[in-house]
N, C-alpha and C positions, 0 to 999 in steps of 0.2 A: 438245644439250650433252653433250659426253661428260662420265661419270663413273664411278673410278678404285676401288675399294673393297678394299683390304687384309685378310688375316687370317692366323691361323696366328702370330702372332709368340706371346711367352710365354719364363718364365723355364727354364733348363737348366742341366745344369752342362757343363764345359767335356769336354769328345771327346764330346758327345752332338749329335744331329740335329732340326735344325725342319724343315718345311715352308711355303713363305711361299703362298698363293695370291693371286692379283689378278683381281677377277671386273670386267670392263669393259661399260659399256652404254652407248647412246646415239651409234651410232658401226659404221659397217664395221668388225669388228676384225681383220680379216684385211688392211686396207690402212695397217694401222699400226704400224712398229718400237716395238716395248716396252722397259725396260728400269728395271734397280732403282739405285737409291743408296740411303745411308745417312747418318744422321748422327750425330754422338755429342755429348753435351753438351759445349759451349765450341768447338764445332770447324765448319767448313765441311761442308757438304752434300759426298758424297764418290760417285764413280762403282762399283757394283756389279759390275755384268753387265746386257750387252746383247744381244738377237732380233733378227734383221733380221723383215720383213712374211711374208718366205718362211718361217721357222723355220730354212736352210741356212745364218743364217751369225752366229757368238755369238761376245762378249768378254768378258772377265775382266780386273779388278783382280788385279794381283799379289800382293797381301794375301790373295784368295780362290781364287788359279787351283791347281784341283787339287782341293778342299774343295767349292766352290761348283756347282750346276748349273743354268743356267735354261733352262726350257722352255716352249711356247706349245700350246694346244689349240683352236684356231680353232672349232670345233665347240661349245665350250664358253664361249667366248670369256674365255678365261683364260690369265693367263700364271706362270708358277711358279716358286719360284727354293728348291731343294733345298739344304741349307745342313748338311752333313756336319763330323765333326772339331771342331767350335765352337771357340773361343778366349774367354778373357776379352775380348779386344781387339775383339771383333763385336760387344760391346753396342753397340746406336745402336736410333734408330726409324730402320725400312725404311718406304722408298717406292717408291710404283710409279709411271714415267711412262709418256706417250705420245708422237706423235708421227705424224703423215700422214708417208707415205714412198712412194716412187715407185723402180722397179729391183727389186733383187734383194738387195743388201750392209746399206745405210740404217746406215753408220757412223756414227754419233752415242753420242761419249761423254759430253758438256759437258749439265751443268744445264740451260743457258739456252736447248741445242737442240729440247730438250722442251715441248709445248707444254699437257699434263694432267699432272696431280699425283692421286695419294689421298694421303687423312688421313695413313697412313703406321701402321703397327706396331712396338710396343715387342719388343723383342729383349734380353733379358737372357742373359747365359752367365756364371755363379755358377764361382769356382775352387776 
């Protein structure tokens, strides 16, 4: 069974920086695209940023491209997602998914493409 485990969220005020970490077990994690959404209350589960298996190939929501940075440490089996500039607008709990992936790209931006979830971390950004 793989499992997904979040941390690093926490309250901030707005132009300041989290660190999100996502420690994965139970699972090759190096044969797996990762990637984060978020959600905020009253609203849909929303796409973050995503890792291909390789670590050579990431996307960004245009809400975060520029601000946001996610990265993978296969060695660690962790995947990270760097969260610079903050907005009020980023409060949501973050999640970390997964995904068996096969290639090199593993473009998956959809919820439903994801097949492990963690709990997810709260993310506040105070203005």
């Amino acid at each position: 069974q793989v499992r997904l485990v979040e941390s690093g969220g926490g309250l901030v005020q707005a132009g300041g920086s989290l660190r999100l970490s996502c420690a994965a077990s139970g699972h090759t994690f190096s044969t797996y695209a990762m990637a984060w959404f978020r959600q905020a209350p009253g609203k849909e589960r929303e796409f973050v940023a995503r890792i291909s298996r390789s670590g050579v190939s990431t996307s960004y929501a245009d809400s975060v491209k520029g601000r946001f940075t996610i990265s993978r440490d296969d060695a660690k089996n962790t995947v990270f997602l760097q969260m610079n500039s903050l907005k009020p607008e980023d409060t949501a709990v973050y999640y970390c998914a997964a995904k068996f992936a096969v290639g090199s790209i593993n473009y998956y931006i959809g919820a439903s493409q994801y097949d492990y979830w963690g709990q997810g971390t709260q993310v506040t950004v105070s203005s």
